[in-house]
C-alpha positions in Angstrom: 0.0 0.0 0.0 1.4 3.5 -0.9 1.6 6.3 2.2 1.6 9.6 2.3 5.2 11.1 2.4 5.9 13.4 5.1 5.6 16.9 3.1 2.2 16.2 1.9 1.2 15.4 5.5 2.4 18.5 7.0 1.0 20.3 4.0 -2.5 18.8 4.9 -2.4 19.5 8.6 -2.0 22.8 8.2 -5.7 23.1 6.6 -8.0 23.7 8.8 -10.2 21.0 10.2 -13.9 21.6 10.5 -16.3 19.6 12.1 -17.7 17.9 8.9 -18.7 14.5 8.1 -18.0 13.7 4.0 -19.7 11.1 2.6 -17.3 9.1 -0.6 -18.0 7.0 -2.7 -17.6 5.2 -6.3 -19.7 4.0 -8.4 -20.0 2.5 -11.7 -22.0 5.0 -14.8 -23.0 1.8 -16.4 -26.5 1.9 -16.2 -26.2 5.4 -18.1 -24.4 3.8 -21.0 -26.8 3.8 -23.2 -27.5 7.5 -23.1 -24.2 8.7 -22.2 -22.4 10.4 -25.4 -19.7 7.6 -25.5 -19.7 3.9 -24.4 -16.0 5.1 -23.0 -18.2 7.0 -20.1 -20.6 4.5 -19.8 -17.9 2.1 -19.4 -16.1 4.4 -16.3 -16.5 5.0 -12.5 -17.2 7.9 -11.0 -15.6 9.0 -8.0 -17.4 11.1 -5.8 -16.7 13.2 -2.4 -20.0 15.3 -0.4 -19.8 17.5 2.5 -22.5 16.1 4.3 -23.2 19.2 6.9 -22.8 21.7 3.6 -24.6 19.7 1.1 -22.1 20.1 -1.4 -20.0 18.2 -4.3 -16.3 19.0 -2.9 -14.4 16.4 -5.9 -16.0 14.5 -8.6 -13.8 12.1 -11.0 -14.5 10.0 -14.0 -12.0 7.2 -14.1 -11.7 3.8 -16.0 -12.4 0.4 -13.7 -9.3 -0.7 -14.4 -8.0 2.2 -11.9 -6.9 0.9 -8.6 -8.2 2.8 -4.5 -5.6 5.5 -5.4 -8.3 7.2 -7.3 -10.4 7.2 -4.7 -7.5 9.1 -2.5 -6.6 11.3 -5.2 -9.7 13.0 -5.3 -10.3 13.1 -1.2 -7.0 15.0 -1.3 -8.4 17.2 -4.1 -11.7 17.9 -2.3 -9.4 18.6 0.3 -7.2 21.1 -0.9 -8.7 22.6 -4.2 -12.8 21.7 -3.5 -15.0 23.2 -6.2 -17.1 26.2 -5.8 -18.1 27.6 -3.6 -15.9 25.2 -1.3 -12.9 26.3 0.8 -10.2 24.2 1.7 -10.3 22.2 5.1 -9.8 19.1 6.3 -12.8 16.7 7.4 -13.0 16.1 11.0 -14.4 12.5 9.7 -15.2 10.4 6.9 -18.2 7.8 5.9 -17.8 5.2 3.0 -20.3 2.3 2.0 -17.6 0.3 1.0 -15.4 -2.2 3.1 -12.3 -2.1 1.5 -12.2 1.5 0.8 -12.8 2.2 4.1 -9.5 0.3 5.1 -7.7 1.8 2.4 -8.2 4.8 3.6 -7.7 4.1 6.9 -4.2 2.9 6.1 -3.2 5.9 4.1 -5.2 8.7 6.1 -3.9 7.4 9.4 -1.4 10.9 10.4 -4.2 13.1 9.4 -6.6 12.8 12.9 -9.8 11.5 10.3 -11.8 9.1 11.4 -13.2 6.8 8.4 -15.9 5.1 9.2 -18.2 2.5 7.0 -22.2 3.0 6.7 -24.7 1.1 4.7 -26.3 4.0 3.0 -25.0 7.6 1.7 -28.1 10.1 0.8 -26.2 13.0 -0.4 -24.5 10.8 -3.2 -27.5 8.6 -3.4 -29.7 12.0 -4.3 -26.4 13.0 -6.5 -26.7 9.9 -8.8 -30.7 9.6 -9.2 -30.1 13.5 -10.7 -27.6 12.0 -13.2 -30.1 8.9 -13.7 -32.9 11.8 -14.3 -31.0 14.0 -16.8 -29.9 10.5 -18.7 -33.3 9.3 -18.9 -34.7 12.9 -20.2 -31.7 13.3 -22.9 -33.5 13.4 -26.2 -32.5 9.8 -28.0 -30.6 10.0 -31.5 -33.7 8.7 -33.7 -38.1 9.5 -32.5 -38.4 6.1 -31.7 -41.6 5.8 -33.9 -39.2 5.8 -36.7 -36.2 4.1 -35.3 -36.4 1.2 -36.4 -37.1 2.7 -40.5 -34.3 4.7 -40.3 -31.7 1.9 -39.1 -33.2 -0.5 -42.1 -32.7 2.3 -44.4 -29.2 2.9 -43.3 -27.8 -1.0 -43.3 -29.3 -0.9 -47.3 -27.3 2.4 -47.8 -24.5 0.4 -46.6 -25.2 -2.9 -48.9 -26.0 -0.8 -51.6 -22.4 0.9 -51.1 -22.8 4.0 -53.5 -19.2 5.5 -52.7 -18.1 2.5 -55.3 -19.7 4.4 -58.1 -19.7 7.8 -56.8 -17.1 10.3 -55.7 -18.2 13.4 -53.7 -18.5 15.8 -56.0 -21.0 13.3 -58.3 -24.3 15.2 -56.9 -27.6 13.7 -56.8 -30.9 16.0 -56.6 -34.1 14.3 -54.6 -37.6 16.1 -55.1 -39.6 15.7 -51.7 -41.5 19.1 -52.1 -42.8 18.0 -48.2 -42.0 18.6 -44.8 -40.3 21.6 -45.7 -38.3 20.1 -47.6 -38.5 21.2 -51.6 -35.1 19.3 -52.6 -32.2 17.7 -51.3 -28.8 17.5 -52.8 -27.1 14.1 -52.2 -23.2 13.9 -51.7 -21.8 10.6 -51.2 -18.9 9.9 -48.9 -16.8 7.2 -49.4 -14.6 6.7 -52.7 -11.2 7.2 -50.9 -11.6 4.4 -47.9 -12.1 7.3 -45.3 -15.4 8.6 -44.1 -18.5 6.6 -45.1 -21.9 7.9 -45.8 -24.8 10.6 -47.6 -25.0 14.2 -46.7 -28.4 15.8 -47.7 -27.9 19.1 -48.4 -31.0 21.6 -48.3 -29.6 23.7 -50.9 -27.3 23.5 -53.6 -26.0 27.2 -52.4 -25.2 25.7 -48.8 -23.4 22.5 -50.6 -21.5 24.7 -53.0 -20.4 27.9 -49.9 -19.1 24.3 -47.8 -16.6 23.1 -50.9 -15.3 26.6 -51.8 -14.5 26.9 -47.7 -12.9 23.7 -48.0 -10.6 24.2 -50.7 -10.1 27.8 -49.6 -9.4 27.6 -45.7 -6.1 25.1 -44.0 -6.3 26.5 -40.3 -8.5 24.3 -37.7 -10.6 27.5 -37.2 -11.6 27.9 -40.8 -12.2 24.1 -41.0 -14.6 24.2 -38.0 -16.4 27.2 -39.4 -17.1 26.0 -42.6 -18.2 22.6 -41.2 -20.4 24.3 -39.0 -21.6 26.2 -41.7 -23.2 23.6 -43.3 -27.6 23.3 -43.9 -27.4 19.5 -44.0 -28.9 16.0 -42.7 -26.2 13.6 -42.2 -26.2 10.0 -42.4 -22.4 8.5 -41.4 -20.8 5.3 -40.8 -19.0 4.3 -37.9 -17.2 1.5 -35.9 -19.0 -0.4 -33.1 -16.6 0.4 -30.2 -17.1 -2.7 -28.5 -15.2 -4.2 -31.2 -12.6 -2.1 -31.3 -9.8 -3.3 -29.4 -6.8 -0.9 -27.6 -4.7 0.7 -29.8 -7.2 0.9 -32.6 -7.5 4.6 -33.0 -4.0 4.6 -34.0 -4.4 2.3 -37.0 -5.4 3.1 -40.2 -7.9 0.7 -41.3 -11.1 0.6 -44.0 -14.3 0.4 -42.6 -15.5 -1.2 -45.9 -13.1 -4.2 -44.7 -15.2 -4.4 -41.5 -17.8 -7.3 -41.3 -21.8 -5.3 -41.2 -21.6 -6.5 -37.7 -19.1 -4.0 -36.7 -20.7 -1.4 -38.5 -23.0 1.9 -36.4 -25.0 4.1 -38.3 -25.1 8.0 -36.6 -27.6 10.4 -38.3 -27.9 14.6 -37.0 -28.0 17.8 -39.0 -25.7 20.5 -39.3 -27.1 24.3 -39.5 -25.1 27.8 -39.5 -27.4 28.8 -36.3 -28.2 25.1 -34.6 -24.5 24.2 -35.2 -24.1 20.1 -35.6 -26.9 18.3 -33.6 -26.2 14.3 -33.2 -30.1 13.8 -33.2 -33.4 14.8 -35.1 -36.9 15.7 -34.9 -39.7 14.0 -36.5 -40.3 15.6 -39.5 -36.3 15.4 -40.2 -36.9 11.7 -39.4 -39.0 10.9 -41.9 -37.5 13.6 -44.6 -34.5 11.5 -44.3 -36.4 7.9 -44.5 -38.0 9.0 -47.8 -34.9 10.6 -49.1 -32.7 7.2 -47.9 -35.7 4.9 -49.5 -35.6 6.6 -52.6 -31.7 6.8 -53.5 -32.1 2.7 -52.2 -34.4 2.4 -55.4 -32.2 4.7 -57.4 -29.2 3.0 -56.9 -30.3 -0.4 -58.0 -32.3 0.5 -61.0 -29.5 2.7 -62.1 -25.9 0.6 -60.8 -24.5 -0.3 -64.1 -25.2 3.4 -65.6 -23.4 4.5 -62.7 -20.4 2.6 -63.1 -19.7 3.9 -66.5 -16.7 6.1 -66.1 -18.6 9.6 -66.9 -21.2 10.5 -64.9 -24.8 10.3 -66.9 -27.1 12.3 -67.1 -30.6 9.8 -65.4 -34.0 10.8 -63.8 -36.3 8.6 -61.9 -39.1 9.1 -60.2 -40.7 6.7 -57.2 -43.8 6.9 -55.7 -42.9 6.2 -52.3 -45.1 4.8 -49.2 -45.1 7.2 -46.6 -44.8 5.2 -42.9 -47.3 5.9 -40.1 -49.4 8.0 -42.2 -53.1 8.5 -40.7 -54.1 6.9 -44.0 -52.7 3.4 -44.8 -52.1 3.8 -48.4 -50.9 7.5 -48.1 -47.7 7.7 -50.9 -45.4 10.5 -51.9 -44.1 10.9 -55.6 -40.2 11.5 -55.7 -38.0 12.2 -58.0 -34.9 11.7 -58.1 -31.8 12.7 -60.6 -27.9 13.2 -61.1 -26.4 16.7 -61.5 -23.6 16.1 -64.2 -23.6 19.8 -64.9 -22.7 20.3 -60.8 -20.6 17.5 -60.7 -18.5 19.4 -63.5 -18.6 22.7 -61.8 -17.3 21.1 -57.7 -14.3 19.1 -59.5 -13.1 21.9 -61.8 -13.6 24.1 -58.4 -10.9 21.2 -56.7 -8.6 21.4 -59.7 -8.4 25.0 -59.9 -7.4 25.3 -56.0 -5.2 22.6 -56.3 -3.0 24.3 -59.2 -3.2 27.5 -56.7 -2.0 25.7 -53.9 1.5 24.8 -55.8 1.6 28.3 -57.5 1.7 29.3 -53.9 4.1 26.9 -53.0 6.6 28.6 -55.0 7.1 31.9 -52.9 10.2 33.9 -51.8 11.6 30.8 -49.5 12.9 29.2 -53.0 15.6 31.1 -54.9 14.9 34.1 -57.8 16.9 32.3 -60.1 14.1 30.0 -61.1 13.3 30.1 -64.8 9.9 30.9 -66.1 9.6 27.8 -67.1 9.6 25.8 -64.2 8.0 28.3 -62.3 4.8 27.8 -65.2 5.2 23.7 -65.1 5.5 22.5 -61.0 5.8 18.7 -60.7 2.8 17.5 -58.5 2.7 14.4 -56.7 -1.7 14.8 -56.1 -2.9 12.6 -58.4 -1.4 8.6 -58.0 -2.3 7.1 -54.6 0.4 6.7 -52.0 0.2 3.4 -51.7 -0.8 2.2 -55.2 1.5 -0.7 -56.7 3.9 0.5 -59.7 5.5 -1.9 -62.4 6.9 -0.7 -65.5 6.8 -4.0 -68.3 5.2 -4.9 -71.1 2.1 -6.3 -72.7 1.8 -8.7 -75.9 -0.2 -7.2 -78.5 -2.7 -10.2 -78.5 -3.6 -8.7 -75.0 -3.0 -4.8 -76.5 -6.4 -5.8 -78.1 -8.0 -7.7 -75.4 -7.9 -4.1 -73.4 -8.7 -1.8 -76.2 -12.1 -3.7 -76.2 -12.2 -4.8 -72.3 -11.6 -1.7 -70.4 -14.0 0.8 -69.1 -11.9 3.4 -70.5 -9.8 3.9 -73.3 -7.4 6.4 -74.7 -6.0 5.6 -78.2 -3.4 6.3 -80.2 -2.0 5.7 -83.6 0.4 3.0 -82.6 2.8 1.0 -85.0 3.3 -2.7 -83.5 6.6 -3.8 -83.7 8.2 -6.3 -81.4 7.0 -8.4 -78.7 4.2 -5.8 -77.3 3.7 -2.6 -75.9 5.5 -1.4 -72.9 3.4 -0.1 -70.0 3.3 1.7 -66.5 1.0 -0.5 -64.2 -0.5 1.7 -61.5 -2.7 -1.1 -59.1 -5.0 0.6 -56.1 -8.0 0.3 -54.6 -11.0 0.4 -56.8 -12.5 3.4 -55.5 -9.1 5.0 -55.6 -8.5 4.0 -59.5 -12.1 5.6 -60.2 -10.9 8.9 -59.2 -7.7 8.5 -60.9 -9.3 8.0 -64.0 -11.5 10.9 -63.6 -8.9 12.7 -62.9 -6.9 12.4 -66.3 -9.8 12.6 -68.3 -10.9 16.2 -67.1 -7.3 16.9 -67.9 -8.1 15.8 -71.3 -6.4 13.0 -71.2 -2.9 11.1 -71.0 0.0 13.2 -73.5 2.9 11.3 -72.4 4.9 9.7 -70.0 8.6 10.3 -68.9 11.3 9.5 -67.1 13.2 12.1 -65.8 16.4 12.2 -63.6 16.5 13.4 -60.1 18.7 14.2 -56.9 19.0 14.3 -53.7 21.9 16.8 -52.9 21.3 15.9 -48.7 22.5 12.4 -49.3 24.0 11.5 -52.2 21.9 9.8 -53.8 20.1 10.1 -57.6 16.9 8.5 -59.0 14.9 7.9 -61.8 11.6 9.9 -61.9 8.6 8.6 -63.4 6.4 11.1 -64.5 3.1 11.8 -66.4 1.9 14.6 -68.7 -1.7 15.3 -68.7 -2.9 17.1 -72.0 -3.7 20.4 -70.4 0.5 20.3 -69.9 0.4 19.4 -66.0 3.0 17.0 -64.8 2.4 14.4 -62.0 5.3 12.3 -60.2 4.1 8.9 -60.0 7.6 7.2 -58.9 10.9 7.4 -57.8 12.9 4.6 -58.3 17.0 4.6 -57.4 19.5 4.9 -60.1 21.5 1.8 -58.4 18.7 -0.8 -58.4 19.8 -2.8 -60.8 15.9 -4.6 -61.2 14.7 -0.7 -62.5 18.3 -0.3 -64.3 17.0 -3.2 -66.6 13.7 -2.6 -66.9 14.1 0.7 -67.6 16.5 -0.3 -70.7 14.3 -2.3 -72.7 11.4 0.5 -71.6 13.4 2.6 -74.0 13.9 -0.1 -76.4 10.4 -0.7 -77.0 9.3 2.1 -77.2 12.2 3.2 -79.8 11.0 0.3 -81.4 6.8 1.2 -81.9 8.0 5.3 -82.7 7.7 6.4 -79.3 4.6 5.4 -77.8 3.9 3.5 -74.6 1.0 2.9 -72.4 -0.6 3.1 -68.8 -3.3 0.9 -67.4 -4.9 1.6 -64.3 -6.1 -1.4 -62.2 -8.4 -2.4 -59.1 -7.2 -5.2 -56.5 -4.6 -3.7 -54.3 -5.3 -5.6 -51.2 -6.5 -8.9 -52.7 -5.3 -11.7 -54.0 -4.3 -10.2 -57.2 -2.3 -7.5 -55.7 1.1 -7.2 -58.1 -0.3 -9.9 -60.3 -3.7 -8.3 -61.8 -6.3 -9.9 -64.5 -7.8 -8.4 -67.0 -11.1 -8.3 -64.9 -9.3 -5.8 -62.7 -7.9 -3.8 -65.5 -10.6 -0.6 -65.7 -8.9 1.8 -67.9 -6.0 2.3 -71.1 -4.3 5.4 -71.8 -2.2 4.6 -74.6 0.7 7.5 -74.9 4.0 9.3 -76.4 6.8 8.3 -74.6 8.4 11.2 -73.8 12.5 12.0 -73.4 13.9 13.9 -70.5 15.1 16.5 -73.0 11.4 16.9 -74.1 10.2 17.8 -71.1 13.0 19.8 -70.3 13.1 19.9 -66.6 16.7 19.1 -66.1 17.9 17.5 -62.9 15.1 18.0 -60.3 16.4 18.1 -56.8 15.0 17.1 -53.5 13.7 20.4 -51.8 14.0 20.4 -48.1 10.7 20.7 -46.1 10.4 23.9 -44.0 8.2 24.6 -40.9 
């Protein structure tokens, strides 16, 4: 058992000791779990310490179970010696505890400090403490009316079935026509294409939707974030992990929720207003505005998948006549209509593009030298558009399978190529499939794949040089898509008979883009994972004229 050492003993005497009886205590805030804000709180203890003659909390803690009778002391010597409002700091003349083996804890530990502890069956004050916490638990409004609870949570495990962030990125903006509860129409963003946050906002404007993005892409600080989150007129339907089955250390890894099993996966619904700010709950009429909004992109999403997956985004209206649920009258229905928004889909990526190229014309500011050339001030080398962790492979392809692609990809770029040799060599570029739609989109709103290159690079800090793979969209941008080391002899080759191959069919050379990152045919990918074909020029360092690009360091 630890003691008090001598100094905080002395210290403690020295308060004044009034002739108070404090009632302590701990208990477990289980049986507010399911109305506490986080199972973490309804998982903890509280630990609290009353003044009994005052009639007031002197120390309250929250602590995990797994915390030992230290806790318990910790706090006494708080309430002691920095009590809360309107408190002042003395010493009890004795102590009351309903529990056995806190009362001989303390009574170990206390024992210099003239206190008697004693044990009782029953403490009012804390008793009276915790049925107020039981009151305000029980009155907290729950997430969903619970008339349409069970609706909404149906809704949301189709949502998550249906999967919708497979065939459409964020900006890919869907209009539903409710023209009810005042609701006229909301616009549909879907969250989801990159692996990170799951889910639908329903937006109830297009203004609101459009003032968030141009925030977004305008704002970096934490500030400017929250405010233009906050700023938001939206309901929210999001995707979380069950934290029961989360296990410690979790929150540190990066992991999919799509690779979850449904068991492991919570719905949370709210709404986000500039003057209500984000509320993690909603009214009725929200409710069932959201059920009827959910029900009818369910129905849109199967009549319309395969249009969907097409690599542009099509322009499709449909229109549902929907039952409305616990309606007065039985067979009460309400027509909606629902449709995609090419046109604004357009409009929000061109808006990301356009702040993207700022963001590196402002990357070149007075730290980096005068001496730059026009240029390369005009052409930056970006590194935005291939994932991070996508698998690279430069080899080559017969031509029997040359054709096999032209005809069996979702997307194809062609060129007038003249076979010659054994096939055509190719960058492979392997990620995730939602990853590898965006990529795709991404070079065809660029107008395409010009060419591809391979320039050299340095890095002055270390010694060492490399081989940068590069790609030239046809509006002229450049994108780094590799680095591989000069002295690694497996690039060394296959970069040589890169060149000769391409020397050999006049210069031209091809990039496929390809789904299956983290399955089975990961490196290795068939041609039922092959989704797009950008055949190419080849381009020479001397084309591009970059010259030897160096490592820049990274300044705070």
């Amino acid at each position: 058992m630890s003691a008090l050492n001598p100094t905080t003993c002395r210290r403690l005497k020295k308060l004044q000791q009034i002739p108070s009886v404090w009632e302590g205590d701990r208990r477990s805030l289980s049986a507010f779990s399911d109305t506490m804000e986080s199972e973490s709180e309804g998982n903890s203890e509280c630990i609290l310490w009353v003044d009994g003659s005052e009639g007031i909390v002197r120390a309250m803690d929250v602590v995990s179970p797994e915390m030992g009778p230290e806790a318990v002391v910790r706090a006494l010597l708080r309430a002691m010696e920095h009590p809360q409002n309107p408190a002042q700091p003395a010493r009890p003349s004795k102590i009351v505890v309903r529990d056995r083996e806190i009362q001989f804890y303390l009574r170990g530990v206390l024992q210099d400090l003239d206190i008697t502890i004693d044990y009782v069956p029953n403490l009012p004050l804390i008793d009276e403490v915790f049925r107020g916490f039981a009151e305000v638990a029980s009155n907290r409004r729950p997430e969903l009316p619970p008339q349409y609870a069970d609706l909404l949570l149906e809704k949301s495990h189709e949502l998550w079935q249906d999967a919708p962030w497979e065939l459409l990125a964020d900006h890919n903006i869907l209009s539903i026509e409710i023209n009810r509860w005042d609701v006229e129409t909301f616009y549909a963003s879907v969250m989801g294409m990159l692996g990170m946050e799951y889910g639908v906002l329903l937006y109830r404007s297009l203004d609101s939707l459009k003032r968030f993005r141009a925030s977004v892409l305008a704002e970096e600080s934490f500030e400017a974030m929250e405010k233009a989150f906050l700023g938001q007129d939206c309901l929210f339907l999001t995707f979380g992990r069950d934290d029961d089955e989360e296990d410690e250390g979790d929150e540190e890894e990066d992991f999919d929720l799509a690779d979850l099993p449904v068991s492991d996966i919570v719905p949370n619904f709210g709404t986000v207003h500039p003057l209500e700010g984000m509320r993690p709950f909603l009214y009725d009429e929200e409710a069932i505005a959201l059920y009827i909004a959910l029900e009818a992109l369910h129905r849109f999403f199967k009549a319309t998948s395969r249009q969907l997956a097409a690599d542009d985004f099509p322009a499709i209206s449909k229109r549902y006549r929907i039952p409305i649920p616990l309606e007065v009258e039985s067979k009460s229905t309400l027509s909606v209509k629902v449709s995609t928004l090419p046109d604004v889909a357009t409009e929000l990526l061109e808006m990301a593009q356009f702040a993207g190229e700022d963001d590196f014309e402002d990357d070149f500011d007075d730290d980096f030298d005068d001496d730059l050339d026009e240029a390369e001030m005009a052409v930056p080398l970006r590194d935005d558009l291939v994932p991070k962790d996508a698998f690279l492979s430069l080899g080559m392809i017969p031509w029997e399978s040359v054709e096999m692609l032209r005809t069996g990809v979702d997307c194809y770029q062609s060129k007038e190529v003249q076979e010659a040799g054994e096939g055509m060599p190719v960058i492979l570029i392997q990620t995730t499939r939602p990853k590898a739609k965006v990529l795709i989109e991404q070079i065809q709103t660029a107008g395409g794949l010009k060419g591809i290159c391979f320039n050299p690079g340095e890095d002055p800090f270390v010694g060492e040089r490399y081989d940068l793979g590069i790609l030239q969209t046809e509006n002229s941008n450049l994108y780094l898509f590799g680095e591989f080391p000069e002295a690694d002899p497996t690039h060394t080759s296959a970069r040589k008979k890169w060149d000769q191959r391409c020397k050999k069919i006049k210069g031209h050379c091809g990039l496929i883009i390809a789904k299956g990152l983290t399955g089975a045919a990961r490196g290795n990918p068939q041609p039922s994972d092959m989704l797009a074909f950008f055949e190419a020029r080849s381009l020479s360092a001397k084309e591009l004229g970059l010259g030897m690009l160096q490592l820049m360091p990274q300044f705070e």
